[in-house]
C-alpha positions in Angstrom: 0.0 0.0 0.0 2.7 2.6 1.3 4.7 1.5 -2.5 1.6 2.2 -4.1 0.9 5.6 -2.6 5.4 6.6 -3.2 4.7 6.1 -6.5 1.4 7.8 -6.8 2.8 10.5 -5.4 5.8 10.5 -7.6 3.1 11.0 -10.7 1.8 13.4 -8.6 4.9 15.4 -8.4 5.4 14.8 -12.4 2.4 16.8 -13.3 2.7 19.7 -10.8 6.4 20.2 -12.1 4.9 20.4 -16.0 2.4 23.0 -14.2 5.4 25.0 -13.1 4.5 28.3 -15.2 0.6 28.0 -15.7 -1.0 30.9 -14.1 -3.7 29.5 -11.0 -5.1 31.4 -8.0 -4.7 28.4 -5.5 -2.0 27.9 -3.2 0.3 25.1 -3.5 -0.9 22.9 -1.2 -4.4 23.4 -2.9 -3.4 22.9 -6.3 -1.6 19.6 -5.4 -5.0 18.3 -3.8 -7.1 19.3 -7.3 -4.2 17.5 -9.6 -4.4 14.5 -6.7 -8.0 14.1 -7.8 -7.8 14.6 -11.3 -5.5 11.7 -11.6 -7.7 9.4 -9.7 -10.4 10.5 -11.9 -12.0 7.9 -13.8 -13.2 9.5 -17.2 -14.3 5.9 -18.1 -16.7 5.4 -15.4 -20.1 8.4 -15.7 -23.2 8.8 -13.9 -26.6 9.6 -16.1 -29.3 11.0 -14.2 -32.7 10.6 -16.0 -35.5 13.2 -14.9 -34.7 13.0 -11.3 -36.4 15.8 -10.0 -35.9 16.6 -6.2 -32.8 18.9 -5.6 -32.0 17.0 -2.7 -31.8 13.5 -4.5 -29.7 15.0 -7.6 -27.6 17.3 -5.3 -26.6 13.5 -3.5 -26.3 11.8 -6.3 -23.1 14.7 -7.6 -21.8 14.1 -4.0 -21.9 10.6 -4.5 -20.1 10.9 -7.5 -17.6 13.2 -6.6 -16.7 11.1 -4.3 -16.0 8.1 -5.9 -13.9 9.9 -8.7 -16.6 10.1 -11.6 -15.8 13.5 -14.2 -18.7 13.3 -16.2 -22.6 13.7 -15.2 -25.1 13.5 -17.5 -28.7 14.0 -16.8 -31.9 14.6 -18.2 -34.7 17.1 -16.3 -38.2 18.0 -17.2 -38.9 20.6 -14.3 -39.1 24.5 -14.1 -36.3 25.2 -12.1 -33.3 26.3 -13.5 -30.9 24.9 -11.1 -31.3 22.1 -9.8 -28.7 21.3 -6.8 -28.9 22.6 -3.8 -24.7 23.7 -2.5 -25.7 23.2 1.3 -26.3 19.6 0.3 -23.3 18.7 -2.6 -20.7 20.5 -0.3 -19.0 22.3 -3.1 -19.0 18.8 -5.1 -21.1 20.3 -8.0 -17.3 22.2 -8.4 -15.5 19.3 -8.9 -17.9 17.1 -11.3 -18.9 18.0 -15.0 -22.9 18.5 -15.1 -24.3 18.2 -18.8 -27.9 18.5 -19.3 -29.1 16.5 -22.6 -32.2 17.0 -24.4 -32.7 13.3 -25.6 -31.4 10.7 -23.2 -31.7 7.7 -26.2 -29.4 9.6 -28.6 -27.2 10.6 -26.2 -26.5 7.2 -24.4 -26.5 5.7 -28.2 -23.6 8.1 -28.6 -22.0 6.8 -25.7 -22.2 3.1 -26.6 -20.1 4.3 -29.8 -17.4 5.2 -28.0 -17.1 1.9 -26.0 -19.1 2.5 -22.8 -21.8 -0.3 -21.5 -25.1 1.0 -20.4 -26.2 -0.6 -16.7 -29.4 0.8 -15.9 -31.0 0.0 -12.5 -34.4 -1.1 -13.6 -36.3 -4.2 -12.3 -37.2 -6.5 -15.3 -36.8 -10.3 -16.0 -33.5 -10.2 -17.2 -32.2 -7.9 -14.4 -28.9 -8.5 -12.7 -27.4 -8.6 -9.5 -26.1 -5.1 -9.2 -23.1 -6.9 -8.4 -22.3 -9.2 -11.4 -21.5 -6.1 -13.5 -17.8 -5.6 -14.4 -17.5 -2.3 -13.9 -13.7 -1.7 -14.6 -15.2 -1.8 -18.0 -16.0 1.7 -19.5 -19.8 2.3 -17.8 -22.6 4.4 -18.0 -24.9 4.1 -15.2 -28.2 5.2 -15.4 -30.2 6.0 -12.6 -34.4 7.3 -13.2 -36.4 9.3 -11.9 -38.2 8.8 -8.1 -41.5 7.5 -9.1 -41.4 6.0 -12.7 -37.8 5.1 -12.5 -36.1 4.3 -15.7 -38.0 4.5 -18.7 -38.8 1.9 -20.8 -37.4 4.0 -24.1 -33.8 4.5 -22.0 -34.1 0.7 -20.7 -33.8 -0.3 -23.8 -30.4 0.7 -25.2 -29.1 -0.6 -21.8 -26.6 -3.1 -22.3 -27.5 -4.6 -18.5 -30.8 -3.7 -16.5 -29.8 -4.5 -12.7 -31.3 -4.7 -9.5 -30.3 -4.0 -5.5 -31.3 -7.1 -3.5 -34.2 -6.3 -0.8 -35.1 -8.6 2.0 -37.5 -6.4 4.1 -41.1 -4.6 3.2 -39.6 -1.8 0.9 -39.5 -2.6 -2.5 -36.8 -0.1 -3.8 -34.2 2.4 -2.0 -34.2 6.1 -2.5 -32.7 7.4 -5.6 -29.7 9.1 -4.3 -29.2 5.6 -2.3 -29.4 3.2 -4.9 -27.3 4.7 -6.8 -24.6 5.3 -3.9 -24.7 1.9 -3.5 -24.0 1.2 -7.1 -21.1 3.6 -8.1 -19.2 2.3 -4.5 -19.2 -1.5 -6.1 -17.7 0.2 -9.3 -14.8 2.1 -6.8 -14.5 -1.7 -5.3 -13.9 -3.1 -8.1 -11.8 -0.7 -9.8 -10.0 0.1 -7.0 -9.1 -3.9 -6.3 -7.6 -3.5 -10.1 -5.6 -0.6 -8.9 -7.3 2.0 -11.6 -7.2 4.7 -9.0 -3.5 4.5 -9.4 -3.2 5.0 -13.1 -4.6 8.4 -14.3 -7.2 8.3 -17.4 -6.1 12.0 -18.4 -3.9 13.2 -20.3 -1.5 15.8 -19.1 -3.7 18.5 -21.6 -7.0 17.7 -20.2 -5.2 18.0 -16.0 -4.3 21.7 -17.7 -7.6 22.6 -19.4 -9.2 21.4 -16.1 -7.5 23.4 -14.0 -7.6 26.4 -15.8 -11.4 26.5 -15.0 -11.1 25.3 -11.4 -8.1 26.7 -10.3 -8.5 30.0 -12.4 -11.5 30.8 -14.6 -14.0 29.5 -11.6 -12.2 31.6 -8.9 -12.6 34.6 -10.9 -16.4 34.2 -11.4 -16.8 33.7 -7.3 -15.1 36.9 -6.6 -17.7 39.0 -9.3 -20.4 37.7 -7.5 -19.7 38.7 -3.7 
C-alpha cells in the first residue's frame, strides 16, 4: 500500500512540475490536492441522471459521485427550475464534477455506446442482474431514473445490462440518491481492487484545461459575484 501511494505520489509530483508556469489562484498545497483528484479521476466510469427531480436526490447523487472519482454527469430534467442542486447539500462537489444537461437521453447514451461504454441501468425487469455481477472496470454508463417512474422503458432499452439492489424487508426499492450510492461504490470496489485509482485516465492537456477552469477561470467568477 505505502509503494503504491510513493509512486502515486511520484506521478503526482510529475504533473505539478509540467504546471510550473501555468497561471492559478490556489496555493500550493491546494493545487496539489485538485491535480491529486484529477489523476484518480476515472473519465471511463459516468453517472446519467434521468429526470430525477428533487434537488435533494440529484444534489446526493453529484456528492456521491464526486466522491468516488466520476468527471462526467449526464442528466436529463423535465422541471421548471433552473438549477437544480442545492450547495448546502453537494458541499462544493457540484465544483469538482462535469454536469451536462441532454435534451434526448436515447441519442445521447446511443452516442456513448459508440465510443465503448456499457449501459447498466437499474431497472427491475426479467433479465435484471445482481447489481453486483457487472464488471465495472469496463468503461460504464450508469443510469439512474427518476423517483416514481424510474427508468423509462425507451432509455431501458439501449441498456446493455438492467440491474437490481437485492431487498429482503417490506420496501421494495431504495431512495434514488441511495441506490445509486450503493452502485457507483461497487464500481470504486472493483476498480479500486484492479488498482485504476493508481493509473490516471487523463492526459497531461485535459489535467491543464481542467484546471484552468477550477483553479482559475472558476475563482474569478466567485469573486464578481460577492
Amino acid at each position: 500500500m505505502e509503494l503504491k501511494e510513493a509512486k502515486f505520489q511520484q506521478k503526482v509530483e510529475e504533473v505539478l512540475k509540467a504546471l510550473e508556469g501555468e497561471n492559478y489562484l490556489v496555493e500550493p498545497q491546494r493545487l496539489k490536492k485538485l491535480v491529486e483528484i484529477l489523476l484518480r479521476r476515472q473519465k471511463d466510469l459516468v453517472l446519467f441522471s434521468e429526470n430525477v427531480k428533487n434537488e435533494h436526490n440529484f444534489s446526493a447523487l453529484i456528492r456521491t459521485a464526486d466522491a468516488v472519482g466520476v468527471l462526467n454527469i449526464y442528466y436529463t430534467y423535465e422541471g421548471n427550475k433552473t438549477k437544480i442542486y442545492n450547495e448546502h447539500i453537494t458541499m462544493g462537489s457540484h465544483k469538482w464534477v462535469f454536469l451536462h444537461k441532454v435534451n434526448n437521453a436515447v441519442e445521447t447514451l446511443k452516442k456513448l455506446k459508440e465510443k465503448g461504454f456499457q449501459i447498466v441501468a437499474t431497472r427491475l425487469a426479467e433479465n435484471s442482474l445482481h447489481f453486483r455481477e457487472v464488471d465495472y472496470t469496463k468503461p460504464t454508463v450508469v443510469i439512474v431514473g427518476n423517483e416514481l417512474d424510474g427508468v423509462s422503458e425507451e432509455v431501458a432499452q439501449v441498456a446493455d445490462f438492467n440491474v437490481v439492489i437485492p431487498m429482503y424487508g417490506m420496501a421494495q426499492s431504495l431512495n434514488v440518491s441511495v441506490a445509486t450510492a450503493v452502485i457507483l461504490y461497487e464500481a470504486q470496489r472493483q476498480r479500486e481492487a484492479k488498482g485504476m485509482y493508481e493509473k490516471p485516465q487523463l492526459t497531461l492537456e485535459e489535467i491543464k484545461n481542467i484546471l484552468r477552469k477550477w483553479a482559475y477561470k472558476d475563482i474569478i467568477e466567485d469573486r464578481k459575484r460577492v
